[in-house]
C-alpha positions as CSV (number, residue, x, y, z in Angstrom):
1,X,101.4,76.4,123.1
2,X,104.9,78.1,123.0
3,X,104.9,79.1,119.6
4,X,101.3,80.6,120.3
5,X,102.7,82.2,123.1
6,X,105.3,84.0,121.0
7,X,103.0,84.5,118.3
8,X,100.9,86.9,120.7
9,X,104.2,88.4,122.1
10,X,105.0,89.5,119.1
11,X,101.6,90.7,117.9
12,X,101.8,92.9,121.1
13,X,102.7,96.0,119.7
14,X,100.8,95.8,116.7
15,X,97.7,95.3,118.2
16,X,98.3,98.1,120.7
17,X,99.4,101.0,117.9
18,X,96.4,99.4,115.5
19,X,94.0,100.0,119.1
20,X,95.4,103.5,120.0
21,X,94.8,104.8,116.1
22,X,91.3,103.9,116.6
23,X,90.9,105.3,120.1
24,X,92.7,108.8,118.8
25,X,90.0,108.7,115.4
26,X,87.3,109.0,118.0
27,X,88.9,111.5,119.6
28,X,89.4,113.7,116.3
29,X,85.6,113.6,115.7
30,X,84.4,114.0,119.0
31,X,86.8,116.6,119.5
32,X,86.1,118.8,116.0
33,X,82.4,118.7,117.5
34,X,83.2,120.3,120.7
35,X,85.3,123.0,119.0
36,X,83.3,123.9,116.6
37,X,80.6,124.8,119.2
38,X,82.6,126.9,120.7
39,X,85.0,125.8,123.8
40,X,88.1,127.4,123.5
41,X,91.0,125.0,122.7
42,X,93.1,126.3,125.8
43,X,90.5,125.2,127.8
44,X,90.3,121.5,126.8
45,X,93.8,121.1,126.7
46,X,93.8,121.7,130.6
47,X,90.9,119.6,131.3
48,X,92.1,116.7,128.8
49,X,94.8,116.3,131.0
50,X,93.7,117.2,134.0
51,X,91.2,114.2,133.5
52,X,94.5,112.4,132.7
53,X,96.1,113.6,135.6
54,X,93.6,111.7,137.6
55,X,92.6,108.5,135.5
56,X,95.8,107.2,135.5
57,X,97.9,108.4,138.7
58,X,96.3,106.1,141.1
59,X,97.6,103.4,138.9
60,X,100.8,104.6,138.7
61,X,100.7,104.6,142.5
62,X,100.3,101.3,143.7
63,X,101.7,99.4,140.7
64,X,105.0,100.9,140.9
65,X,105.3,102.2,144.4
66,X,108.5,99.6,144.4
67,X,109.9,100.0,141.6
68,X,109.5,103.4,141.2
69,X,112.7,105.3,140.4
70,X,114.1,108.4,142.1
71,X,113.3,111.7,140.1
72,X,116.4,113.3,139.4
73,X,116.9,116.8,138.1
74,X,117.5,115.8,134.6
75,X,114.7,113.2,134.6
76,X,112.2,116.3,136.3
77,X,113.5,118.4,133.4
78,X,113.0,115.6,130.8
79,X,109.3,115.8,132.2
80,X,108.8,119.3,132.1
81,X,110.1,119.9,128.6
82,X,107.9,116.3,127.6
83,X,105.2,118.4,129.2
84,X,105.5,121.4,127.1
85,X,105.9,119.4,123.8
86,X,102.9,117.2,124.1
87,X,100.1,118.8,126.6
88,X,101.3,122.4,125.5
89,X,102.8,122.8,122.0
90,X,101.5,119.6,120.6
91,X,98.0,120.2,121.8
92,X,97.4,123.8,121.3
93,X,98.5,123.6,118.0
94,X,96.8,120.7,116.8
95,X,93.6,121.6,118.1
96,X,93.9,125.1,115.8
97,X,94.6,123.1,113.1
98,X,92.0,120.9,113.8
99,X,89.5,123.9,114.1
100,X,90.7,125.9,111.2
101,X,90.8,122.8,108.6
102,X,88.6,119.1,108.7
103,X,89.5,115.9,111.0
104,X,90.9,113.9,108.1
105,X,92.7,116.4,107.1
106,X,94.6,116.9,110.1
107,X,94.8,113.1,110.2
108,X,96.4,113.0,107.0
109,X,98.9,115.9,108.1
110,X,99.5,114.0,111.0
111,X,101.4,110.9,108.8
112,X,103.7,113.3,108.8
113,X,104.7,112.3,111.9
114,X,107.4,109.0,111.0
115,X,109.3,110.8,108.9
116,X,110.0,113.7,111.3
117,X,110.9,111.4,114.3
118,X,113.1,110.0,111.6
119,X,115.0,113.0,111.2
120,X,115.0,114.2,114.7
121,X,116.5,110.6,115.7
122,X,119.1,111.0,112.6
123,X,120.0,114.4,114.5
124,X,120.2,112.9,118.4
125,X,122.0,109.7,116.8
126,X,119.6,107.7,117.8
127,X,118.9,106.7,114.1
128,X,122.3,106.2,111.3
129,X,122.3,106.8,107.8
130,X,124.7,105.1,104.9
131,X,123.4,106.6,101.5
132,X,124.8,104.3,100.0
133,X,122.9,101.5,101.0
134,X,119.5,101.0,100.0
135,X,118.0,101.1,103.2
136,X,118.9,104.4,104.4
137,X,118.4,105.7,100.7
138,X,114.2,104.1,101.1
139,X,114.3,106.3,104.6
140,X,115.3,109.3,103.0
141,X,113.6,109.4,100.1
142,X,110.7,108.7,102.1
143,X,111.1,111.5,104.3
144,X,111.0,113.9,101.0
145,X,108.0,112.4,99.7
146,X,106.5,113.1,102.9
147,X,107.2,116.1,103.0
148,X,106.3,116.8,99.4
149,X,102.5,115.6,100.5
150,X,102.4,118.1,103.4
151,X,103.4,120.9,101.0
152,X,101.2,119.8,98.4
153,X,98.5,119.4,101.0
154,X,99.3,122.8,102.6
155,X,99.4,124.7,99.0
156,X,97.0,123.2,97.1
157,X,93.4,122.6,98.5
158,X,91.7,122.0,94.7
159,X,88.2,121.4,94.0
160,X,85.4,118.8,96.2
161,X,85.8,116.0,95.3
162,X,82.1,114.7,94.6
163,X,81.4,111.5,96.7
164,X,78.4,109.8,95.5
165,X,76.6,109.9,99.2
166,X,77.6,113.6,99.4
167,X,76.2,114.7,97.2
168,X,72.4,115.5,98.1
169,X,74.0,116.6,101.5
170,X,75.7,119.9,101.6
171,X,73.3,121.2,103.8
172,X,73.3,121.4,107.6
173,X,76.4,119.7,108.9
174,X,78.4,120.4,105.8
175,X,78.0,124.1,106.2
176,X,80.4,124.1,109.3
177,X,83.7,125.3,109.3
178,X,85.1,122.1,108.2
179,X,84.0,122.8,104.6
180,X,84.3,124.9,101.7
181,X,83.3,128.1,103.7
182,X,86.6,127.6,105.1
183,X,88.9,130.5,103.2
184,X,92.5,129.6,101.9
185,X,94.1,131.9,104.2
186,X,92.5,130.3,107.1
187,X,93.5,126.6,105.9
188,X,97.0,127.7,104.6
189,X,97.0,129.0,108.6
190,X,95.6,125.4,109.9
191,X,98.1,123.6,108.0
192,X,101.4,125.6,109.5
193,X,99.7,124.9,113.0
194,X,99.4,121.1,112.2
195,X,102.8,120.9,110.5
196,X,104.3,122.7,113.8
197,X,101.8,120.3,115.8
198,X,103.3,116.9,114.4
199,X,107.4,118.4,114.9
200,X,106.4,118.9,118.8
201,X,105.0,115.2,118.7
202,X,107.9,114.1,117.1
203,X,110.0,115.9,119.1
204,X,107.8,114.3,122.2
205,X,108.7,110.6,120.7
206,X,112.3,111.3,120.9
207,X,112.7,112.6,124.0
208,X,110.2,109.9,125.9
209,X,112.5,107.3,124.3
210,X,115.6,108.8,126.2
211,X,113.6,109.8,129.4
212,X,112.5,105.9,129.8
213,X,116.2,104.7,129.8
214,X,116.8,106.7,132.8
215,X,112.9,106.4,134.6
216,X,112.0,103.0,133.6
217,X,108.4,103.2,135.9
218,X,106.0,103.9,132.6
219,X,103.0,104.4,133.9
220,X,104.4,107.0,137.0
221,X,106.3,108.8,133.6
222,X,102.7,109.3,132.2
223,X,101.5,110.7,135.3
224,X,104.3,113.5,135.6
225,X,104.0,114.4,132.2
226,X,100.3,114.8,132.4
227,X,100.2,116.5,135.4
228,X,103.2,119.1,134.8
229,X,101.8,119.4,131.1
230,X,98.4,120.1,133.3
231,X,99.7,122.9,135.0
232,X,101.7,124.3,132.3
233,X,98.5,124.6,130.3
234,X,96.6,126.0,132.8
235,X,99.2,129.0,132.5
236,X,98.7,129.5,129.2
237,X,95.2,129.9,129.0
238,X,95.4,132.1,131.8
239,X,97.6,134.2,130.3
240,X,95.7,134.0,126.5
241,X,91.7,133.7,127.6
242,X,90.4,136.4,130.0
243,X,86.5,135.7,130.4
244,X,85.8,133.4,133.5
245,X,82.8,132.0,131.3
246,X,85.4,130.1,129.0
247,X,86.1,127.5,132.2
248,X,82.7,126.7,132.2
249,X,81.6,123.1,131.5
250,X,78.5,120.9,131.8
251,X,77.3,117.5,130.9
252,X,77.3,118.3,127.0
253,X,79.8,117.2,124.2
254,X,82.3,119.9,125.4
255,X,82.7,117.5,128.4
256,X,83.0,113.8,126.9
257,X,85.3,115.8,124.5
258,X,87.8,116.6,127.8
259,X,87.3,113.5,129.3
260,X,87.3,111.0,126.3
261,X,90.7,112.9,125.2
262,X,92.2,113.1,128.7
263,X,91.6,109.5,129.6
264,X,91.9,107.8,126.2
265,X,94.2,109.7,124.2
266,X,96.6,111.0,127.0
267,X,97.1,108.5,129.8
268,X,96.0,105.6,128.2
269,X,97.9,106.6,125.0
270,X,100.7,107.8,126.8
271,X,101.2,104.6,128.5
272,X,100.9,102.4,125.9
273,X,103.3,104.5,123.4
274,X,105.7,104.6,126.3
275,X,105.5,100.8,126.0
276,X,106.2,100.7,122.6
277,X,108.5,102.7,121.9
278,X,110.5,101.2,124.9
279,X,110.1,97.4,123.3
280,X,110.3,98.4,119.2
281,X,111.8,102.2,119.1
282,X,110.1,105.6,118.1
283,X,109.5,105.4,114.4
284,X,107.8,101.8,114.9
285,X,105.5,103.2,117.3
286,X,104.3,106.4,114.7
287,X,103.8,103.9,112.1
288,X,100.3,103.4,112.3
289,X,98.9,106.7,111.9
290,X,97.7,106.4,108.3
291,X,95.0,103.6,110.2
292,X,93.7,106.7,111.9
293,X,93.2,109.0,108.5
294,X,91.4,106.2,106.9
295,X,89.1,105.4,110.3
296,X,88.2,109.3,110.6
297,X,87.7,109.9,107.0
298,X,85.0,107.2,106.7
299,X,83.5,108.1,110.0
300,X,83.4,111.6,108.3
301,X,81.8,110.8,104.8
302,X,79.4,108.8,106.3
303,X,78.2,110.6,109.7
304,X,79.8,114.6,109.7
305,X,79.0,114.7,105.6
306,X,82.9,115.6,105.2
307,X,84.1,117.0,101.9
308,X,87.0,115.9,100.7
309,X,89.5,118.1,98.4
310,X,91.8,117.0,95.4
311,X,95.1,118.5,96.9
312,X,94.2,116.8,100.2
313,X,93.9,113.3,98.4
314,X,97.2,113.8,96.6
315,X,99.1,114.9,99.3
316,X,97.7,111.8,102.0
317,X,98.8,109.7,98.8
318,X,102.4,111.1,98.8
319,X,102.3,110.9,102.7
320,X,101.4,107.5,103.0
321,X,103.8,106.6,100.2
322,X,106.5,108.5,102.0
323,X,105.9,107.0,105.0
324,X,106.0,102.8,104.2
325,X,109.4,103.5,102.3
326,X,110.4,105.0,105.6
327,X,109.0,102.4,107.7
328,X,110.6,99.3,104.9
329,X,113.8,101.1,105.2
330,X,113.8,100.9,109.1
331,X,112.3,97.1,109.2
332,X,115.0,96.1,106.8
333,X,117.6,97.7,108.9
334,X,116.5,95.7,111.5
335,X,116.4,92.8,109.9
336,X,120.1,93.3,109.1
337,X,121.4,94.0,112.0
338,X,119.2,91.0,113.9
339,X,121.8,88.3,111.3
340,X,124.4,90.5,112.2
341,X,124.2,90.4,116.0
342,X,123.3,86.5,115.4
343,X,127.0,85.0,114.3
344,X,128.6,87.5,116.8
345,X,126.6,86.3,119.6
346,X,127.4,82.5,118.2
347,X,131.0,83.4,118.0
348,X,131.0,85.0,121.7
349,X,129.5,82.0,123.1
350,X,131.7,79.8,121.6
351,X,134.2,82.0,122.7
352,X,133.0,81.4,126.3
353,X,132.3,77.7,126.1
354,X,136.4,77.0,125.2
355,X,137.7,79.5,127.6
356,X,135.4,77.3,130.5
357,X,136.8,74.2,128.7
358,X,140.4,75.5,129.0
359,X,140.0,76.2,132.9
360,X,137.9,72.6,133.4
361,X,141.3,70.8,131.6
362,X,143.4,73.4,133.8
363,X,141.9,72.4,136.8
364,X,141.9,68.7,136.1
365,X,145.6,68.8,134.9
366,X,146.7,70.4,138.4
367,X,144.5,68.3,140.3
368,X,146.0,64.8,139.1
369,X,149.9,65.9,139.2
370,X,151.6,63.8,141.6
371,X,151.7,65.8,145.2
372,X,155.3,66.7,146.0
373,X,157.2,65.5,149.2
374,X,158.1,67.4,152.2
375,X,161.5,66.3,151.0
376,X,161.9,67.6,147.4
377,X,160.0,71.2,148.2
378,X,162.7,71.8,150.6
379,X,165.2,70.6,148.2
């Protein structure tokens, strides 16, 4: 029973990064739906999290009411600059891309996102790098290829790639903005949005890891940053949409698209990241986003009729390649310094166990020495 017990432990986080990359897919599809109908992309990005705000704070409120730390200036700042990166910059920028290109292929742009937390952590120290070891060498060629797929991907769209079910289908669904209508200038444009998209979620990663160290209640975290990220949004589209109408909303996909997003992929998703990356680091926790481009781009061929373009299957190739040298590189580093830690720890408790043996012979050495005499202390 122990060793199933620390079987499941350990299965933990994979099982919650495998769940999230499903919940986010749904989210992508649901999502391109909504936009391509019309709602303006301000607009969800206040009501995602606004439905956030409220799915997850009550939570937050009477699970960690005692244990809930103090919120410090530099923690509130942490939050508000967490807010702008993920509900703000992240959002906005994603949903454009989003809008302007396909849902796998902003999946597939979004693999992106392990190498650039890699190089963020390499700047904050949070991540070391010895070129000459073959480790760090895997991590950094890694981030290259990577990044070689994006540009390839951003540069190159190619021809349609005939799918053998697609092909009696470009009609109706395939005529929407996510297909060859599309012009290069607009998908060139959707690609520097995602690209821009992924650095601010990277960027997010990083910064939650730090923030956690110093406000440890998780779930109360989530709730700050999707309630300042709430309000900061709201400014936004204030200050770039006009018409009243664009705040209006009624039981259609435009909805389920704000709620699904706000309640799945931000407080839910926040939460469990914030786990995560608390228990196996940052670049563990944005391994798993390839799952996602595979989930949405059979949901896509199947359901939306999605086409799929060469320079978009060469560059998710390059990604993904990119990406699982990053993530060896990182799992062997950890692996190295887990049989490194191991003899020190053996060496410190041995260490300890003769020091307590010295003090046990110490104390029974002065305990058995004949007692003096009144007579011979005073001599």
């Amino acid at each position: 029973m122990t060793g199933c017990g620390e079987l499941l432990d350990r299965a933990k986080p994979y099982i919650a990064m495998i769940s999230l990359q499903f919940g986010y897919a749904g989210s992508n599809i649901i999502t391109k739906v909504s936009l391509t109908s019309g709602m303006s992309h301000y607009v969800l990005v206040v009501y995602r999290h606004a439905f956030a705000t409220i799915s997850i704070a009550p939570f937050a409120f009477f699970l960690e009411w005692k244990v809930r730390p103090r919120v410090t200036k530099l923690v509130f700042l942490q939050i508000f600059v967490l807010g702008l990166l993920g509900p703000v910059i992240d959002q906005n920028l994603y949903y454009l891309g989003l809008k302007l290109t396909s849902p796998t292929f902003s999946c597939a742009m979004s693999n992106m996102l392990p190498a650039m937390t890699f190089v963020i952590a390499v700047l904050c120290r949070m991540e070391k790098v010895n070129i000459k070891k073959l480790i760090y060498q895997a991590k950094v060629v890694g981030t290259l290829v990577t990044v070689a797929g994006a540009m390839v991907m951003t540069l190159y769209k190619g021809p349609i790639l005939e799918i053998v079910w697609n092909r009696h289908g470009h009609s109706g669904a395939s005529d929407s903005p996510t297909a060859a209508n599309l012009s290069k200038e607009d998908w060139f444009l959707g690609s520097i949005f995602l690209i821009l998209a992924t650095l601010a979620w990277a960027s997010l990663f990083v910064l939650q890891a730090v923030t956690l160290k110093q406000y440890s209640a998780q779930l109360s975290l989530t709730t700050w940053i999707c309630f300042v990220g709430t309000l900061q949004a709201i400014a936004v589209t204030l200050a770039m949409e006009h018409e009243p109408s664009v705040w209006r909303i009624g039981f259609d996909m435009n909805l389920l698209a704000a709620a699904y997003a706000g309640i799945v992929t931000s407080s839910l998703a926040y939460y469990v990241q914030g786990l995560v990356i608390n228990k196996r680091g940052p670049v563990f926790a944005s391994a798993f986003s390839p799952l996602m481009m595979i989930v949405v781009a059979t949901i896509g061929l199947f359901i939306l009729n999605e086409k799929i373009y060469l320079g978009g299957v060469v560059g998710a190739v390059l990604i993904v390649v990119g990406l699982y040298s990053v993530l060896w590189g990182k799992y062997r580093e950890k692996k190295e310094m887990a049989s490194l830690a191991l003899p020190m720890a053996m060496k410190e408790s041995e260490g300890h166990q003769v020091g307590n043996r010295g003090k046990e012979i110490s104390g029974i050495t002065k305990s058995t020495a004949p007692a003096k005499t009144e007579k011979e202390l005073e001599a």
